[in-house]
C-alpha positions, 0 to 999 in steps of 0.5 A: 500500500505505497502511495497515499498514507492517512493519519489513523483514526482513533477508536474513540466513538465520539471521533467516529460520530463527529467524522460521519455528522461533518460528511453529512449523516444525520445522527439518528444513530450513534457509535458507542463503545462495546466493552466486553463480549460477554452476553451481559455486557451485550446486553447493555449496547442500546439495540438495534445495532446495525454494523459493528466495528473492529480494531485489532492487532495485525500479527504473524499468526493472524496474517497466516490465518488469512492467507489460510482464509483466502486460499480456502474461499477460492478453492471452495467459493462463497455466497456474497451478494452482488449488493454488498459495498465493497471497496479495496484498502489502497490508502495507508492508515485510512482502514477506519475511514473504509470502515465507516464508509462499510459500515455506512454503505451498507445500511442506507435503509436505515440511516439518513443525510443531510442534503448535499452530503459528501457521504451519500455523494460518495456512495451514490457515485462509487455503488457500482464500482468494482471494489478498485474502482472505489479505492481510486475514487476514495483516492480522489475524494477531496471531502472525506481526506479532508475530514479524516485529517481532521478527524484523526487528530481529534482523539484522545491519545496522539496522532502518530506520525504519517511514517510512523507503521502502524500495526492496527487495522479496523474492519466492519461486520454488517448484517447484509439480507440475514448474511453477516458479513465481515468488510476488510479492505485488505481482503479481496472481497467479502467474507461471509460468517453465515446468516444472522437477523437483526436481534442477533447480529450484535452477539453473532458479530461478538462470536466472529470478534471472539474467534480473533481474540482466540488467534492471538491470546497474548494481544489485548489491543482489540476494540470494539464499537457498534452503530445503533439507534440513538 
């Protein structure tokens, strides 16, 4: 991923909520934090939630686990709806962003813009794109980086620096027609974890979300933030 690099994005809500509300997304839900994947501490995130993200440590046992992972999809195939949104990661440190835009993108059904969003002018021009073809169209998109900069130097902790190698990576989990799905720009294209309905999908994305805390049972920098009603 040479070319364009991003500053990273916090994995602070409040961030994530202030970036979506400047590209035009009406606040009618809200990013909050999920702090434990224990079926109590589900309980507690205020449902419907529609998309869940994760930030987890990319490592040598995970970067196995997915070369594993694409070899075995090719090999035996998979069910991905042609309407899923999809793009490709070819911005360094901009995975967060790709994440909100997955996230977004792919709930258009329950969310709402403001009039002349960047967001949903993005999405509209983009939707039937290859997921390249909206990478570069993300490249170009003068609104979003603005943003994302901006955004990226809003959190808590210090933005580090553009050259500083960072080794954390954000996917999106999305229930897509009863299919969850798990959105990583990094992957050549969706991954399919089975079907789930709109009461599961927060305890069925803590599942997929379990499985790579399992990978790495030393890590502990994982985070994870869902989008529900506000």
């Amino acid at each position: 991923m040479e070319g364009q690099r991003w500053l990273p994005l916090e994995a602070n809500p409040e961030v994530m909520n202030q970036f979506l509300r400047q590209l035009g997304l009406v606040p009618t839900w809200q990013f909050g934090d999920v702090y434990g994947l224990e079926a109590e501490v589900l309980s507690l995130v205020p449902r419907p939630v529609c998309a869940v993200l994760l930030l987890f440590p990319i490592t040598e046992k995970y970067e196995t686990f997915r070369q594993e992972e694409e070899a075995k999809i090719k090999a035996q195939g998979q069910a991905v709806s042609s309407d899923v949104y999809f793009m490709k990661q070819t911005i360094g440190n901009a995975c967060g962003t790709i994440g909100l835009i997955h996230a977004v993108a792919n709930n258009q059904r329950h969310l709402e813009f403001e009039p002349n969003s960047p967001l949903q002018a993005f999405l509209l021009q983009s939707a039937k794109m290859s997921p390249e073809e909206k990478a570069a169209f993300l490249e170009k998109d003068e609104s979003i980086r603005v943003t994302h900069e901006s955004s990226a130097q809003e959190g808590q902790t210090e933005a580090p620096s553009l050259d500083e190698k960072v080794d954390l990576h954000f996917i999106a989990f999305v229930n897509y027609e009863g299919h969850l799905y798990e959105l990583d720009g990094r992957k050549p294209f969706p991954i399919v974890h089975g079907e789930t309905t709109e009461d599961t999908f927060l305890e069925d994305s803590a599942e997929v979300c379990k499985k790579f805390m399992a990978r790495d049972p030393q890590e502990l920098r994982f985070t994870v933030v869902a989008l529900s009603k506000a």
